[in-house]
BAPA-323802 format. One record per residue (C-alpha): residue in three letters; x, y, z. Coordinates in Angstrom, 2 decimals. Layout:
REM BAPA-323802
Ala	X	Y	Z
...
END
This chain:
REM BAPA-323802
Unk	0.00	0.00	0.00
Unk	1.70	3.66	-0.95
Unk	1.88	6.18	1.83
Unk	0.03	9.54	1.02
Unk	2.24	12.10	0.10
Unk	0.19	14.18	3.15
Unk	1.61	11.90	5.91
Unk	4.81	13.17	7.85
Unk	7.13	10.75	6.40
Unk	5.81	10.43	2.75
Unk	7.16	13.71	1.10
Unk	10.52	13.05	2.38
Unk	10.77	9.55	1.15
Unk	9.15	10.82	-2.29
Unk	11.80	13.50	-2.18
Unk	15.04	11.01	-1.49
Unk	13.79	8.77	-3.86
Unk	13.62	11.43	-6.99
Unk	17.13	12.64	-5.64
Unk	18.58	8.77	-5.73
Unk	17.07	8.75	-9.71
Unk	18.55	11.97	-10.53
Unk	22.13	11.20	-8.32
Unk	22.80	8.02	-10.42
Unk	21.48	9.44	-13.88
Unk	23.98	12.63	-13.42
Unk	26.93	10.53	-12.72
Unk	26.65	8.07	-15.62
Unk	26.76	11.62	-17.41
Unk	31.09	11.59	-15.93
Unk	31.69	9.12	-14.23
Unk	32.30	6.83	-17.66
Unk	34.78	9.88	-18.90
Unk	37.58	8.92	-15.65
Unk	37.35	5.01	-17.14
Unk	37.98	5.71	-20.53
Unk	41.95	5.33	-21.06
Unk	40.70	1.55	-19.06
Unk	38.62	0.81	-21.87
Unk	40.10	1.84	-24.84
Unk	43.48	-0.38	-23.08
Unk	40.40	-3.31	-22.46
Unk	38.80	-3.26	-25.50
Unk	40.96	-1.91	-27.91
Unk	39.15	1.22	-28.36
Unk	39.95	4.70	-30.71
Unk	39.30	7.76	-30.08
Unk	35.86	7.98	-31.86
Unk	34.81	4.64	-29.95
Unk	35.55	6.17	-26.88
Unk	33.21	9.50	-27.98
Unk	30.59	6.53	-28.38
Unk	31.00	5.48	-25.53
Unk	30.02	8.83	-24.12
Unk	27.94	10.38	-26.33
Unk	25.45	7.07	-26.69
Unk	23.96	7.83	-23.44
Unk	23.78	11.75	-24.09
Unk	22.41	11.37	-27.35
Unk	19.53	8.90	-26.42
Unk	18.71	11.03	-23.15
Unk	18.32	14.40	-25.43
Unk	16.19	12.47	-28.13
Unk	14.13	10.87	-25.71
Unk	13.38	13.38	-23.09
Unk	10.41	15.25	-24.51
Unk	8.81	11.89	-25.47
Unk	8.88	10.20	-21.48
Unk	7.79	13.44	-20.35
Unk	4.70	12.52	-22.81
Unk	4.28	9.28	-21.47
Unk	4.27	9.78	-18.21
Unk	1.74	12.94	-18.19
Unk	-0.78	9.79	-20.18
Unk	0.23	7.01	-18.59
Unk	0.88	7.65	-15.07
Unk	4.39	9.09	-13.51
Unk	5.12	6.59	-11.30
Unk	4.84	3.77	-13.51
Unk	7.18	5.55	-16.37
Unk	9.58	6.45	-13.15
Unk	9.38	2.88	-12.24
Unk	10.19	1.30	-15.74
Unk	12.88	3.88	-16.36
Unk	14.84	2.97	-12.87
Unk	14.19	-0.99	-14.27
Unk	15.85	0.00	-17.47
Unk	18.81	1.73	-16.64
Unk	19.40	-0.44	-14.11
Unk	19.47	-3.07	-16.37
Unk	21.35	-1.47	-18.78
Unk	23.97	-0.81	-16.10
Unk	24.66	-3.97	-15.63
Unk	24.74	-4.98	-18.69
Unk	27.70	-2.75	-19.26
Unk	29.25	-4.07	-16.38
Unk	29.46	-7.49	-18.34
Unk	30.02	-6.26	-22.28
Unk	32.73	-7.96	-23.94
Unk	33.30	-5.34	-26.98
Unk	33.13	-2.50	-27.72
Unk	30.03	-2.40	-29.87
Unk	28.22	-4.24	-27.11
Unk	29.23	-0.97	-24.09
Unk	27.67	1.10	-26.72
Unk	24.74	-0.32	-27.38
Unk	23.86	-1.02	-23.54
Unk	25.02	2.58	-22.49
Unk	22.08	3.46	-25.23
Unk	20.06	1.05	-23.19
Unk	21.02	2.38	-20.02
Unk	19.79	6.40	-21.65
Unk	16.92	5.01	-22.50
Unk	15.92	4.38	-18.90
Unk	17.58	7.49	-18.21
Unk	15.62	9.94	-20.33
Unk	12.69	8.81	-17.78
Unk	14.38	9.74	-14.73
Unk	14.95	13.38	-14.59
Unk	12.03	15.10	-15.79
Unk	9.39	12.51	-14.53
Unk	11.28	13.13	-11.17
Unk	10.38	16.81	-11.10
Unk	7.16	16.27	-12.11
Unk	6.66	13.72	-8.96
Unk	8.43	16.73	-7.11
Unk	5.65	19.34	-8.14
Unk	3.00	17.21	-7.51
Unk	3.73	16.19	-4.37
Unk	5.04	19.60	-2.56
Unk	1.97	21.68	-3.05
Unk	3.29	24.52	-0.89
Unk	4.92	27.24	-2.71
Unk	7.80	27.30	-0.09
Unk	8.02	23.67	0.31
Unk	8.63	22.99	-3.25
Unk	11.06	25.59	-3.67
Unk	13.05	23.79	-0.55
Unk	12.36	20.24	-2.57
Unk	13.69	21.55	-6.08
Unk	16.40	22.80	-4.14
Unk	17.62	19.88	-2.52
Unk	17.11	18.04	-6.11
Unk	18.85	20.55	-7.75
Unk	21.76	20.24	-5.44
Unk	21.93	16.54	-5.77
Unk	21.91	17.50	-9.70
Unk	25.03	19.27	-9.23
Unk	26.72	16.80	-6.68
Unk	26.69	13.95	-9.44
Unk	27.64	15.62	-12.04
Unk	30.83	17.04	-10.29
Unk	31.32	13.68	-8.06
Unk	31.67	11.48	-10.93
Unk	34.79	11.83	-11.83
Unk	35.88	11.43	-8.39
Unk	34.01	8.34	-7.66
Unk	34.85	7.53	-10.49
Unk	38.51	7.36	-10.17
Unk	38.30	5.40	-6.76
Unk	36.42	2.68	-8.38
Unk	38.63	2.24	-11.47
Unk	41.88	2.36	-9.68
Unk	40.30	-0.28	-7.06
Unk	38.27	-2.35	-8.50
Unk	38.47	-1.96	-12.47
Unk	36.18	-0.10	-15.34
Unk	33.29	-2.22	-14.72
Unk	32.92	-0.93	-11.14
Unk	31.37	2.33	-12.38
Unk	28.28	0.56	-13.91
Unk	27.67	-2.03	-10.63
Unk	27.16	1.05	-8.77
Unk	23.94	1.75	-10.18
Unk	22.08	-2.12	-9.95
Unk	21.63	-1.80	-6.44
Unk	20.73	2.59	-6.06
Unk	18.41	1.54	-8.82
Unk	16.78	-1.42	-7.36
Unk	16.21	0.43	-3.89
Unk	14.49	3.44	-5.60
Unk	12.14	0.93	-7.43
Unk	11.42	-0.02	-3.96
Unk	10.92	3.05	-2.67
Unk	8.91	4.41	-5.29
Unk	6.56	1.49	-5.22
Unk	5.71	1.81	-1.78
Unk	6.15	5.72	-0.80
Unk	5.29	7.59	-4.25
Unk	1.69	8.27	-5.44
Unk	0.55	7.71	-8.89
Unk	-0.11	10.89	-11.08
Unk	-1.23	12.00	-14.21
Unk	-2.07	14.66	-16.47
Unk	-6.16	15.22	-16.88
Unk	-5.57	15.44	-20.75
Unk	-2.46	13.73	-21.68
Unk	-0.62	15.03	-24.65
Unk	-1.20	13.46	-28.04
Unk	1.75	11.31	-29.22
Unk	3.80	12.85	-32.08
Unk	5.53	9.87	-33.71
Unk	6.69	11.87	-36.60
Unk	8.38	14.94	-33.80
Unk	9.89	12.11	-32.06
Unk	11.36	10.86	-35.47
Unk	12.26	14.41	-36.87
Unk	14.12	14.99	-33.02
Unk	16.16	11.75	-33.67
Unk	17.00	12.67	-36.84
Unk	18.09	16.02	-36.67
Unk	20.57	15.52	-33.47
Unk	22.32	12.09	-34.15
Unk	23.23	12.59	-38.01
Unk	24.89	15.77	-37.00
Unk	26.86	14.19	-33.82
Unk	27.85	11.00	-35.92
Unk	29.00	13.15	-38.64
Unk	31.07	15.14	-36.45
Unk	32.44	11.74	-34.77
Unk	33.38	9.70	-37.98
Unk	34.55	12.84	-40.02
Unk	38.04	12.49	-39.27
Unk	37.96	8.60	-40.00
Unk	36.19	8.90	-42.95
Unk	36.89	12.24	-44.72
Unk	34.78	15.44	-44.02
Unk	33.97	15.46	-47.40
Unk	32.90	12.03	-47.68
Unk	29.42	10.66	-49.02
Unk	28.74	9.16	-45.67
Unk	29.19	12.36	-43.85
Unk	28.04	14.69	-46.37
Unk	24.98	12.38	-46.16
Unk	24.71	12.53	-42.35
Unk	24.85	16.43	-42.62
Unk	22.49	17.02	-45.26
Unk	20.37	14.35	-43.49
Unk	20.27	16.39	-40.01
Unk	19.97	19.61	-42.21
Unk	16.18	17.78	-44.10
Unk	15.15	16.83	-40.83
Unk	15.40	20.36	-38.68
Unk	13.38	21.62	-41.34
Unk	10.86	18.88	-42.00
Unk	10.48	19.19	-38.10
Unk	9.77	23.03	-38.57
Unk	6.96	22.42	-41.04
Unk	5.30	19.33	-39.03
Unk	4.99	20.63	-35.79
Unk	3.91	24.36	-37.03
Unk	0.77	22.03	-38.12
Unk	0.22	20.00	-34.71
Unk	-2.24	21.32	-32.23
Unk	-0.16	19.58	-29.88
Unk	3.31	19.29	-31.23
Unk	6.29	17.38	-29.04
Unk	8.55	20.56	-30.01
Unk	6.29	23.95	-29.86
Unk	8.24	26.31	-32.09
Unk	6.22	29.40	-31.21
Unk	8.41	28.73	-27.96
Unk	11.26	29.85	-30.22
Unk	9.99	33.14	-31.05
Unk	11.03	34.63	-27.75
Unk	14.38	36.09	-28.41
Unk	14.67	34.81	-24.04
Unk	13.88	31.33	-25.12
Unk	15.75	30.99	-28.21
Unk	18.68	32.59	-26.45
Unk	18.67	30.43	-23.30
Unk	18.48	26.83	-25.74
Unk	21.18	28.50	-27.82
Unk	23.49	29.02	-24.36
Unk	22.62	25.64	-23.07
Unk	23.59	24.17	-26.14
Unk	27.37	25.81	-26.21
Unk	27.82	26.64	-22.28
Unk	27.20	22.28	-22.37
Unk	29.50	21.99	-24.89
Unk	32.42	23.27	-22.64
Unk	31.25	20.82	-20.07
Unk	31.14	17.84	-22.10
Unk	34.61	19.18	-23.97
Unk	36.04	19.51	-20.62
Unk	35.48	16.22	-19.28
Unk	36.52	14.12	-22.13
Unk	39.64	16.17	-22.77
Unk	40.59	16.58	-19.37
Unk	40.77	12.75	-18.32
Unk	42.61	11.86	-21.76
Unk	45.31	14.61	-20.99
Unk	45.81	13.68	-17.14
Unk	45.94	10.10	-18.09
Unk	47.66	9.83	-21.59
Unk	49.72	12.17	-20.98
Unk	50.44	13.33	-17.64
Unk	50.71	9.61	-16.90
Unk	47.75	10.19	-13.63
Unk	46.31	6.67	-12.52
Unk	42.32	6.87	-12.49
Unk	42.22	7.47	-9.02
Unk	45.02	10.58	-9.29
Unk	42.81	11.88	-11.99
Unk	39.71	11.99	-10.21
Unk	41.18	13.92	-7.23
Unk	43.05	16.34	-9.39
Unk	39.35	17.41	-10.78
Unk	38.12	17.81	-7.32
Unk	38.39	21.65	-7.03
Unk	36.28	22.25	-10.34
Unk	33.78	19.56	-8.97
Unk	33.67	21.14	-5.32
Unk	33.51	24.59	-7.47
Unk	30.76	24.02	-9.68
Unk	28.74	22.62	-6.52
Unk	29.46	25.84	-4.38
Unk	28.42	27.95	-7.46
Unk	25.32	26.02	-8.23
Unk	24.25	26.83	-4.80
Unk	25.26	30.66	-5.11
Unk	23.67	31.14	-8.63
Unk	20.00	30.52	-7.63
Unk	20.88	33.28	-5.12
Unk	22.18	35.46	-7.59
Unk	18.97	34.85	-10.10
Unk	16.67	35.34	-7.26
Unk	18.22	38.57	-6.19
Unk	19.55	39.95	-9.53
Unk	18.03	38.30	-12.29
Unk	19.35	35.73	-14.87
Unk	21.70	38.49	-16.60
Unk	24.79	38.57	-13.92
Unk	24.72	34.83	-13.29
Unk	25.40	34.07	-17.09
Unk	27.32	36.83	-17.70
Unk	30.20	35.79	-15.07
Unk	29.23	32.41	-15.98
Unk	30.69	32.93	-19.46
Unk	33.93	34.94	-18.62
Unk	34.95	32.05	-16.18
Unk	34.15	29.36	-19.01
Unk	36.11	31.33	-21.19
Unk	39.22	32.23	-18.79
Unk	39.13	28.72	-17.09
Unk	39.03	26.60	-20.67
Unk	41.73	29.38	-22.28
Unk	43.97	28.45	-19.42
Unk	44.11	25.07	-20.78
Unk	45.31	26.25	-24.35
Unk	48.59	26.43	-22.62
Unk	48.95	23.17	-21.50
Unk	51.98	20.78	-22.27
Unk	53.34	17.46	-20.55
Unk	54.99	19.58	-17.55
Unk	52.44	22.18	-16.81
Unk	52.03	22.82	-13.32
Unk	49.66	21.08	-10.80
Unk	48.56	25.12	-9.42
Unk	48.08	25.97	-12.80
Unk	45.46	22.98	-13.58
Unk	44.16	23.73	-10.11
Unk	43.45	27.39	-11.08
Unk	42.07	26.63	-14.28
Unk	39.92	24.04	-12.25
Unk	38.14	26.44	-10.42
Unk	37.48	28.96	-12.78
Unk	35.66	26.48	-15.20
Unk	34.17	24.74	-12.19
Unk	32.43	27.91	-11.12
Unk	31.41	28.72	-14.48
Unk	29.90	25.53	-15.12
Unk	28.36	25.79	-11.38
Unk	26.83	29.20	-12.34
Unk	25.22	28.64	-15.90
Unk	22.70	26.32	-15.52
Unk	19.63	28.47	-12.98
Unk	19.97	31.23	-15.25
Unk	19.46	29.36	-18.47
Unk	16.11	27.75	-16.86
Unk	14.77	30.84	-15.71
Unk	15.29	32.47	-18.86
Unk	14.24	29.74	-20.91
Unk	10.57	30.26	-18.83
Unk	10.45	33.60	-18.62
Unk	7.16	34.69	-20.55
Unk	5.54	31.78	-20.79
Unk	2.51	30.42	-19.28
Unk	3.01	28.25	-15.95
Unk	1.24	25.05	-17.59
Unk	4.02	25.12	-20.68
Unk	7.37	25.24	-18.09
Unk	7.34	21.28	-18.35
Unk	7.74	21.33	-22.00
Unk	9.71	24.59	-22.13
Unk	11.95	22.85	-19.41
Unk	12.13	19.62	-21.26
Unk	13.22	21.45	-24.42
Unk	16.03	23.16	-22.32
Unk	17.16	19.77	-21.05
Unk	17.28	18.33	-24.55
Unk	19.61	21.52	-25.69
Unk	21.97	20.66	-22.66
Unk	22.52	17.20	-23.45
Unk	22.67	17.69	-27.07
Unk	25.20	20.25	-26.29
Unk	27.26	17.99	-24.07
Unk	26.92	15.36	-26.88
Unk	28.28	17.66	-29.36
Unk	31.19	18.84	-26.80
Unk	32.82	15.33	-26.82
Unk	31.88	15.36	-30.25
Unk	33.85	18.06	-31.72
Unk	36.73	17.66	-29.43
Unk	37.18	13.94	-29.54
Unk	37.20	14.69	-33.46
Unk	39.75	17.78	-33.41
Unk	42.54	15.45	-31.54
Unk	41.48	12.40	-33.15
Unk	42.00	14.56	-36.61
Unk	45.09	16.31	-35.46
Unk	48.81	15.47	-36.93
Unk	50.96	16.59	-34.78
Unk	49.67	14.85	-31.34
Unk	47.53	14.98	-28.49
Unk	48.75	18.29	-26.94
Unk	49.09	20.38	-29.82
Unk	45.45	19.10	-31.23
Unk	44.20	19.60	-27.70
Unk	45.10	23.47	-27.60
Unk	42.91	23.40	-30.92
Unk	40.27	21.61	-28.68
Unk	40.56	23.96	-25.66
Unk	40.41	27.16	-27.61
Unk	37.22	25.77	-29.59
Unk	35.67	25.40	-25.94
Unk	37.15	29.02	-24.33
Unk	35.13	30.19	-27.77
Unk	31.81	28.94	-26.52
Unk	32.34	30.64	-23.22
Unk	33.39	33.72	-24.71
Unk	29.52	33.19	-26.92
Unk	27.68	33.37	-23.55
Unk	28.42	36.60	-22.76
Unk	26.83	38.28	-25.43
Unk	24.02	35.56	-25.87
Unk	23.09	36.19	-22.11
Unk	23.08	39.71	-22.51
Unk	20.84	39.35	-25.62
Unk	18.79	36.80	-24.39
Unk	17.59	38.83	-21.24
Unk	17.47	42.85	-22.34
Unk	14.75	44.54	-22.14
Unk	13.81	43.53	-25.72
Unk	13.74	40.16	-25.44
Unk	11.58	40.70	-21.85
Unk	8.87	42.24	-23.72
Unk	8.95	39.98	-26.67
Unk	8.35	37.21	-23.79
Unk	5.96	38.81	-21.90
Unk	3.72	39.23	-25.07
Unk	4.20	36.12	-26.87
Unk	3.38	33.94	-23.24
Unk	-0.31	34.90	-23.62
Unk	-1.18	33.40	-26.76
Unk	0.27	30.16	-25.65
Unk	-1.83	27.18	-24.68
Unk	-4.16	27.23	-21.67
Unk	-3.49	25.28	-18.90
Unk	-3.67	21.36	-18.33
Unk	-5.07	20.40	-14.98
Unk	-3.14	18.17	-13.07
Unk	-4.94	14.90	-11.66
Unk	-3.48	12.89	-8.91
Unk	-4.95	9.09	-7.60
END
């Protein structure tokens, strides 16, 4: 029998149980980056197999995330939270076990798949469940938080668990979180649903596919195959037909998966544009980072995890410091330093050789650590600004989708620039790093842009003529 949310211990059950679900989807976002040197030495990896291995899981969560958020307003949240925890947990350990390198791939897809049902099904538990305005600010807090936590703590957990018990470790870790919030959410979390469920939009799902995997595959296989090969031509012009077959369909659907009147607020347009690149440094980071400490600094796993410490206890400290900042000076401040530290703490790196020293990576640490702490409250509160309460859940979801597509695209491009590059890791990687300090440097005037006075009435006419409200139902 499932306790009542309205009982004294319910809501904080309900509220550990959607921060274990978000905890172990964040970290499979970094942890895998502090194992890869082990697998491409395991299973004989390159470069753009070890991008797979990263950007399978991205990729599948930013295609998929709309469409769960779908399912579950129809079919009931608990029951889509419960089969995603069942999935990824499943796909976990299947990756635990796989014995090439087509076989990690194609679970860690199996594994997103599960994931893309975690996250935003999690804060729609969270809404429904703290009622109270200050209450659910204090719950999406504490979620939030946790958000953060896993997304800097993977790569140190993930270096302990490599260095002590192998590459596999970082996938057991999930089996049994995920198996004790299937527990918990069968016996503490009440089923919900929307009133009127969104109609399914096969063809928006398809389009979404289709637009964001051509364009990361190309990127990925272009320096194997030739940039102007037909296969990658093809994957380009493919992604290119699709954005703008998915322009024309869902301009027709009453009920579209991707609204694109959302996109005619220069705020929301601006905030998915900045999630995309500020994400892109983040992914970048992480993939470049733990090749350079371990390939060629010569850093064991476990070395390599504590030397990213101060950007992981940064960005943590700073995602706790920009709600502040949004709350009490708006969205502009927050991205605006959140784009000069990007920039200074990834142009650092441009200078990096075999010998550079530890304060220097240490310094460069924090600086990107902050920024990456600092960017993400001001992109969602942008990205909503304008528009009608009942649409933030598919406004938000959009967001979410730009962020992991951007993070896809991050490992993307950079696994591709040194995997492309002649002259070595470290020269290629100063290539890499400026690339990256360029997408902070984008921020800046995105941010300012994105939340001027312009775009603020442009928002606060367009969110009117939006779609009324859908009434929550809860059994």
């Amino acid at each position: 029998m499932n306790t009542s949310p309205g009982t004294t211990r319910g809501p904080a059950v309900v509220l550990l149980t959607c921060c274990l679900s978000v905890f172990v989807a964040g970290l499979d976002v970094t942890i895998a980056n502090v194992a890869l040197p082990s697998i491409q030495r395991a299973l004989d990896a390159q470069v753009s197999g070890l991008q797979w291995v990263i950007d399978a899981y991205t990729l599948v969560i930013a295609g998929l995330l709309m469409l769960s958020g779908s399912l579950a307003d129809r079919f009931g949240r608990r029951r889509v939270f419960q089969a995603g925890l069942a999935l990824f947990s499943l796909g976990s350990l299947l990756c635990s076990v796989a014995p090439t390198l087509g076989l990690l791939v194609a679970f860690r897809a199996l594994q997103a798949v599960g994931g893309s049902m975690l996250n935003p099904v999690a804060m729609s538990i969270i809404a429904n469940t703290f009622t109270e305005p200050a209450a659910r600010a204090r719950a999406v807090g504490a979620w939030g938080a946790v958000a953060g936590l896993s997304l800097a703590g993977g790569p140190v957990l993930g270096g302990l668990l490599v260095s002590g018990l192998g590459w596999r470790s970082i996938f057991w870790v999930n089996v049994p979180i995920g198996a004790l919030a299937i527990y918990l959410t069968q016996r503490f979390v009440p089923e919900s649903r929307a009133a009127r469920g969104r109609r399914f939009d096969p063809l928006g799902q398809l389009l979404v596919v289709a637009v964001i995997g051509p364009v990361t595959a190309a990127i990925i296989e272009g320096p194997r195959h030739g940039w102007g090969s037909p296969p990658i031509v093809g994957l380009f012009a493919l992604a290119a037909v699709s954005a703008a077959g998915l322009v024309g369909a869902e301009r027709r659907r009453s009920e579209p998966l991707v609204d694109i009147r959302f996109f005619r607020s220069p705020a929301f347009s601006g905030a998915a544009i900045i999630a995309l690149v500020a994400l892109m440094t983040l992914g970048g980071f992480l993939f470049l980072n733990t090749l350079y400490l371990q390939e060629i600094r010569g850093y064991s796993p476990l070395q390599a995890g504590l030397l990213t410490i101060p950007m992981a206890a940064a960005l943590a400290a700073f995602s706790l410091v920009s709600g502040r900042v949004v709350a009490a000076r708006g969205p502009r401040p927050a991205l605006v330093l959140a784009g000069l530290l990007l920039a200074a703490g990834t142009g650092l790196l441009i200078g990096t050789t075999e010998t550079t020293s530890l304060w220097y990576l240490v310094l460069a640490y924090l600086l990107f650590g902050a920024g990456s702490g600092l960017v993400s409250t001001p992109i969602t509160h942008t990205a909503l600004s304008g528009l009608p309460r009942d649409q933030a859940g598919v406004a938000g979801a959009i967001a979410s989708t730009c962020r992991q597509t951007g993070a896809a695209i991050g490992v993307a491009v950079c696994g591709a620039i040194v995997a492309g590059g002649s002259a070595g890791f470290v020269t290629a990687g100063h290539t890499a790093w400026a690339v990256l300090a360029g997408c902070g440097i984008a921020t800046v005037p995105l941010g300012l842009l994105s939340t001027g006075r312009w775009a603020r009435t442009r928002a606060q006419r367009g969110g009117p003529r939006l779609n009324p409200p859908v009434v929550e139902a809860i059994r």
